[in-house]
Every structure is written in C-alpha cells, then in structure tokens.
C-alpha positions as CSV (number, residue, x, y, z in Angstrom):
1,X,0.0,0.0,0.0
2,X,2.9,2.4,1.1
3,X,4.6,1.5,-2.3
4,X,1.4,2.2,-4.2
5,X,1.0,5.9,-2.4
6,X,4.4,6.8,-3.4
7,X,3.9,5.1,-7.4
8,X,1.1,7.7,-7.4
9,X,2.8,11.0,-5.9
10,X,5.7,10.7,-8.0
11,X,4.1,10.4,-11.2
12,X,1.2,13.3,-9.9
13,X,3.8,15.8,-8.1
14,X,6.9,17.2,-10.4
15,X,8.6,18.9,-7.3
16,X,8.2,15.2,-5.7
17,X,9.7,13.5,-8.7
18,X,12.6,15.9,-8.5
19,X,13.7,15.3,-4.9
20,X,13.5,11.7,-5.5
21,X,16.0,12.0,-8.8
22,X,18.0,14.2,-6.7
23,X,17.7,11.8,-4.0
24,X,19.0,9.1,-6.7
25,X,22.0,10.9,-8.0
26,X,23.6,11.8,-4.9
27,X,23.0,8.0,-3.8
28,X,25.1,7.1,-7.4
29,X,27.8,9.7,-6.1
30,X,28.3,8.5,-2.9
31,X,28.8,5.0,-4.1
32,X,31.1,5.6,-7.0
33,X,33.5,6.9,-3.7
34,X,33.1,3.3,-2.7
35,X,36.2,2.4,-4.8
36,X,38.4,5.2,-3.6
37,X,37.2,4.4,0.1
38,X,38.5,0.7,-0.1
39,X,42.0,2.2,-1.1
40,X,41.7,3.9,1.8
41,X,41.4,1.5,3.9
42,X,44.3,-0.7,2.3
43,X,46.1,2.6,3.1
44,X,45.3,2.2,6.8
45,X,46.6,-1.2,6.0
46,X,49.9,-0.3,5.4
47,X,50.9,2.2,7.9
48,X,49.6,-0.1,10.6
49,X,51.8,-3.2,8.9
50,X,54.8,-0.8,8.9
51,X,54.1,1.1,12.4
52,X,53.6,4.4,10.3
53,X,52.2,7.9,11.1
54,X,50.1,10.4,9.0
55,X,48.6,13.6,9.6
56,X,46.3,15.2,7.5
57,X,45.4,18.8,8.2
58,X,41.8,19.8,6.7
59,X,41.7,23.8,6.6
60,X,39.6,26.1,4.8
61,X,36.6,28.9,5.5
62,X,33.7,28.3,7.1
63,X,31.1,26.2,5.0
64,X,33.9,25.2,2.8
65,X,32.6,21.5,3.4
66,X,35.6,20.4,5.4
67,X,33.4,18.5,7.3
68,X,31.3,16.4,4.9
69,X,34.7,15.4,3.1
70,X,36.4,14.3,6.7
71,X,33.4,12.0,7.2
72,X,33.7,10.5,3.7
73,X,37.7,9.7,3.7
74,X,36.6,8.1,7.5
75,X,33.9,6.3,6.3
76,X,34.9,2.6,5.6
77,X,38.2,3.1,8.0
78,X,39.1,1.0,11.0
79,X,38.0,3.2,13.7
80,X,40.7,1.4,16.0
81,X,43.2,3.7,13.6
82,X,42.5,6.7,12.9
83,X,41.3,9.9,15.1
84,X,39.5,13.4,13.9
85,X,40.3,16.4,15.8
86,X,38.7,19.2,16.3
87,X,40.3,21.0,19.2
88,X,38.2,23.9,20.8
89,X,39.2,27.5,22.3
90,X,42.3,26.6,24.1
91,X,42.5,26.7,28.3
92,X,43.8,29.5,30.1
93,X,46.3,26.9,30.9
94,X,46.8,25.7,27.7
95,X,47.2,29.8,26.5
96,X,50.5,30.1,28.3
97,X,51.8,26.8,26.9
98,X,54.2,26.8,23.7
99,X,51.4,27.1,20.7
100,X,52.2,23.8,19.1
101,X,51.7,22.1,22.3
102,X,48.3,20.7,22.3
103,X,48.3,20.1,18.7
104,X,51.6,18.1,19.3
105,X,49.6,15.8,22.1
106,X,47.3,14.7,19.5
107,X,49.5,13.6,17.1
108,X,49.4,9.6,16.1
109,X,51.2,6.8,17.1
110,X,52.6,4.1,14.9
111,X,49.8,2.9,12.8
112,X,47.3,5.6,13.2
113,X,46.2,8.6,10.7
114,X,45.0,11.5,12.7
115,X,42.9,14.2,10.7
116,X,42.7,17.7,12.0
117,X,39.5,19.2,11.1
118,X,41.1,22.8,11.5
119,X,44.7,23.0,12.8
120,X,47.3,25.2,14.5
121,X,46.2,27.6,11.1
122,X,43.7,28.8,13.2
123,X,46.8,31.2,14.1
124,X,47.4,32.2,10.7
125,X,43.8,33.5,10.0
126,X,40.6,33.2,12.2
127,X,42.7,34.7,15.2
128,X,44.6,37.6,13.3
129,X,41.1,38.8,11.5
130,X,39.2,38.8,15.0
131,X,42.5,40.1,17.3
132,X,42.4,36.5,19.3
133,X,46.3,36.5,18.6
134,X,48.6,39.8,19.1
135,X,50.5,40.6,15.8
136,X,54.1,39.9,17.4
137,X,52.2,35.9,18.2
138,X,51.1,35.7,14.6
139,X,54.9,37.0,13.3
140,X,56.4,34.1,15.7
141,X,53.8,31.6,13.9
142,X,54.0,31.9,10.5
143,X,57.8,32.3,10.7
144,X,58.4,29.1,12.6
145,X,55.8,26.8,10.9
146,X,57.6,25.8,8.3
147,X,60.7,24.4,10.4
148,X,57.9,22.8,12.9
149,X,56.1,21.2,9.4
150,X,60.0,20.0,7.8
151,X,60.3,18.4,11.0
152,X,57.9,16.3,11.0
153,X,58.7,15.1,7.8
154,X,62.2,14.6,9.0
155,X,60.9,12.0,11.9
156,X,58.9,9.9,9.4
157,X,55.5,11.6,9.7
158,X,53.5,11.3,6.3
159,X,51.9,15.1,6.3
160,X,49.5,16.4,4.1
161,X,47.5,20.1,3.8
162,X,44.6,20.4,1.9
163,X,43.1,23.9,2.0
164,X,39.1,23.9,1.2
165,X,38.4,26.6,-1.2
166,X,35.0,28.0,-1.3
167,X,33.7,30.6,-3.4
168,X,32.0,34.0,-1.5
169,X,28.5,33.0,-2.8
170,X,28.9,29.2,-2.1
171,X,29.4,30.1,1.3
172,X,26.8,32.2,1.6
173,X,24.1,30.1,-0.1
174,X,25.2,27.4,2.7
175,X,25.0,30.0,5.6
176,X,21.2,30.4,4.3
177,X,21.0,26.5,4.4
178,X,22.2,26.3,7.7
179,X,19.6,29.3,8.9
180,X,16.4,27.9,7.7
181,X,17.5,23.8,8.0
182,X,16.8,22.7,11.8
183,X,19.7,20.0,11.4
184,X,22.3,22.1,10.6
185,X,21.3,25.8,12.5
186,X,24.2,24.3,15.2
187,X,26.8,24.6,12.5
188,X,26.0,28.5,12.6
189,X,27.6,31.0,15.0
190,X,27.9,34.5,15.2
191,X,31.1,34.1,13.7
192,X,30.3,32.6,10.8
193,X,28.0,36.0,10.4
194,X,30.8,37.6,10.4
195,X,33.0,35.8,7.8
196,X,30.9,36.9,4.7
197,X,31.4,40.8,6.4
198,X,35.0,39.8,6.5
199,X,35.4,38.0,3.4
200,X,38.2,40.3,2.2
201,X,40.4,40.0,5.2
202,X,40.2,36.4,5.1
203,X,41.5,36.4,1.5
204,X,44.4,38.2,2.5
205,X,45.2,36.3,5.3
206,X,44.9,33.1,3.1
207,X,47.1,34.8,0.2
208,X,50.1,35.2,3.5
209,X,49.3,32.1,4.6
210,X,49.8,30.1,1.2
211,X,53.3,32.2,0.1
212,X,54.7,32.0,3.6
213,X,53.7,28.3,4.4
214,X,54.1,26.5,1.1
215,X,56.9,24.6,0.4
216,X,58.8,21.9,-1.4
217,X,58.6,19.7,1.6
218,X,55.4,20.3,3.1
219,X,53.1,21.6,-0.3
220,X,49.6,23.0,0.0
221,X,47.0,21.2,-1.8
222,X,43.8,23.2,-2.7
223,X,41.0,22.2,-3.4
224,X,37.9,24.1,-4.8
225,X,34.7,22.7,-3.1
226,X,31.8,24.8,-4.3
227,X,31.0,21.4,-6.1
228,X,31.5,19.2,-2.9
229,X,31.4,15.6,-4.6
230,X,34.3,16.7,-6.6
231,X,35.6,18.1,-3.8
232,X,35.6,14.8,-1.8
233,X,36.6,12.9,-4.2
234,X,39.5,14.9,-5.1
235,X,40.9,15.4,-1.2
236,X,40.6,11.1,-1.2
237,X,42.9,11.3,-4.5
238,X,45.4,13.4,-2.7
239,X,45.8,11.6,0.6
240,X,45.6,8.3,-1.5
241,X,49.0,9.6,-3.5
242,X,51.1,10.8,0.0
243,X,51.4,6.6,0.5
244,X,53.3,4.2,-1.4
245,X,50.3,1.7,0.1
246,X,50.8,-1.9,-1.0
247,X,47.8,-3.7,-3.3
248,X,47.0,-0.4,-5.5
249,X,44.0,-1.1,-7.8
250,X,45.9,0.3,-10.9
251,X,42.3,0.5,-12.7
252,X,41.3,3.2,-10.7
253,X,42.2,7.0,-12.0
254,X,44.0,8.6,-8.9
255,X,44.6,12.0,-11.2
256,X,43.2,14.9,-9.5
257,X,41.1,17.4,-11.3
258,X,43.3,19.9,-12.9
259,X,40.4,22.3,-12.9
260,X,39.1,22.4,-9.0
261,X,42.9,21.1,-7.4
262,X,46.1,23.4,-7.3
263,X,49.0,23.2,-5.6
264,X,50.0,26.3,-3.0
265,X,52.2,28.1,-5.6
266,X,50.0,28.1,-8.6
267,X,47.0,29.3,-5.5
268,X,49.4,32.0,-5.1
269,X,49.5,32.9,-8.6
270,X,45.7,33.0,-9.4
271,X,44.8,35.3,-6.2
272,X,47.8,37.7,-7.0
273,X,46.3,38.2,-10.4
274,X,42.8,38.5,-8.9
275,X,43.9,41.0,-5.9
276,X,45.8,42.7,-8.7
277,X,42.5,43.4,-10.9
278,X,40.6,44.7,-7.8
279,X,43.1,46.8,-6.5
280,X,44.0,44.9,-3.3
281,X,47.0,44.1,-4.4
282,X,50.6,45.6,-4.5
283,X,54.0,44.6,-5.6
C-alpha cells in the first residue's frame, strides 16, 4: 500500500519527482567513492603493517565542506586507527603553553592517521582577522611553521595540507541552508556572520598564509569545493597519492582534477592576479 501511495505522488507531483531524482544521484555519487574508500582503507593497512604515522590537516573557511569530506575519507576506515580532531578554544592553561603544544599531544602513534579538522592555522587567520592572537604571536607563527612542518617530515610523519576553497557566494548560499534547515542551524555561530562581512580580510590572510607556508617539503594542496562531490573525491585522491600503500588497484584514476585542485604556488599565482584586478594588491 505504502509503495502504491508513493507510485502515485511521483508520477502526480513534479517537485516530488525531483527530490527523488536528486535523492537518486547523490546515492550514485556516494557510491562511486566506494572504490576510492577501499584504497583507503588498504592505506590504513599499510601504515599499521609498517608502524607508520600520517597527519592530514583539513583547513579552509567556514562552510567550505571540510566536514562532509572528513566523514567521507573516514567512512569505511578502521576506527581502532584513525582519530578526527577538532580541538576547541584553548585553556587558560593551555594559552601560556608553547602554541604547538596541544596540537603536538594529538599527534598519532605508529599505525594511526589522525585528521585535523582545522589546525594550528587557526593562528594564521581566524585569530589575526578577529585580534584573538597579538600581531608579534602571529609574526612568531607563520615564521616558525615551516621548520615545525620539515620536522615532521624529518621524523617519518606522512603530512599532508589540503586547503578547502570555497567561493563568496557558495558560502553564503550554505550559511542560508544552515539558517532555515533545523539539522544544521548548530553549524551557525555569530562568527560565521561575520565571515561573509570579513570575506576580504580572510582572502588576505589566506594569500600570506599560502606564500609564507608553502613549500617543497610540506606543499599545500587546494582544493575548490563549491562542487562538494568533486571536492571529496579529489581530497581522497590526494591523501591516496602521500602513501606508497601496497595492493593499488591500478584500474582506478588517482589523477586529480586539474580544474578544481592546485598546488600552494600556482593558488598564489591565481589570487595575485585577482587582488591585482581589484586593487587589493601591490607589488
């Protein structure tokens, strides 16, 4: 009976039969991750065989879809190794510690893959744009993060940044979503008000952070998310090529798409020639 209702609303109802082709394609994108998510887990595989460590940092504004693409790489993984962390305002206590410190206490043990939904890059643009760091702490930061990131590398860490790029409007439509869709008004905070307001310090801050932070060693990888399957997919692709993991399926395409992914330097090319044409730029 049930099945008979629904025969008759979806041939009666256009805006019914809509939802429910939407409903189908997203179910067809999801599962043609499925592939990408079982070299994932044969990537888990091998740094547990080996007793290696990876750290992935996921950065990137504020409806950016950091957090729908965390929960797809997760997905299929053994939960026993891998951890997502999303640290909070640090402690008064924790404020008078070294800044790396309780990023540092996080970090995996042999075997494990820890990915930090925002990192210790919270220093290099939420605090500067709303004054939560002084400008001699942010100096001290962006100078010695690239030493702290080689050295990682140095002990044997596998390290990759990917940098969520969201366009002004994206954003905004999602802030709309997350105002009128009771499931997702937690995901808005007065903050995140204030990021379309501030949408041109944020750029700047992101243009510093990019051609002070990116290098040889420890590369930027941005990815444009206004389309978040491609996004998702594309982050998988890039974690997928940090490993040398053992039983690749050479049938699958791990090319990334030249169109949405760029590395930090050619990033820093594109918004120099965009600051440049609105006047924001000099030098």
């Amino acid at each position: 009976m049930e099945f008979e209702k629904f025969i008759e609303q979806f041939y009666n109802d256009s805006v019914f039969q809509q939802k429910v082709y939407k409903k189908y394609d997203e179910y067809l994108l999801e599962n043609s991750l499925k592939p990408y998510q079982v070299e994932l887990i044969k990537l888990q595989n091998h740094l547990e065989k080996h007793n290696k460590k990876m750290i992935v940092l996921v950065e990137g504004r504020d409806a950016a879809g950091k957090g729908g693409a965390i929960r797809r790489i997760t997905r299929y993984m053994n939960e026993k190794h891998y951890r997502v962390v999303a640290l909070g305002k640090p402690s008064d206590v924790q404020r008078t510690q070294w800044y790396f410190q309780r990023y540092v206490e996080q970090f995996p043990h042999g075997g494990e893959i820890v990915l930090f939904d925002r990192s210790w890059y919270n220093r290099a643009m939420v605090e500067p744009v709303f004054g939560f760091c002084t400008k001699e702490e942010y100096n001290t930061f962006i100078k010695s993060v690239p030493i702290f990131e080689v050295d990682l590398i140095n002990h044997g860490f596998y390290f990759v940044k990917i940098y969520f790029s969201v366009t002004k409007d994206m954003q905004n439509l999602r802030f709309q979503e997350r105002e009128t869709n009771p499931l997702k008004q937690w995901k808005l905070s007065e903050i995140d008000v204030q990021m379309q307001e501030r949408w041109d310090d944020f750029t700047l801050m992101k243009y510093e952070m990019l051609k002070r932070t990116h290098t040889r060693k420890t590369p930027w990888t941005v990815i444009r998310s206004d389309d978040k399957f491609k996004a998702r997919l594309n982050a998988i692709k890039t974690i997928l090529s940090h490993v040398p993991y053992e039983d690749k399926n050479e049938e699958l395409d791990f090319t990334v798409d030249p169109l949405i992914v760029h590395d930090g330097h050619r990033e820093i090319e594109i918004m120099e020639m965009d600051l440049k044409d609105q006047g924001k730029f000099v030098g």
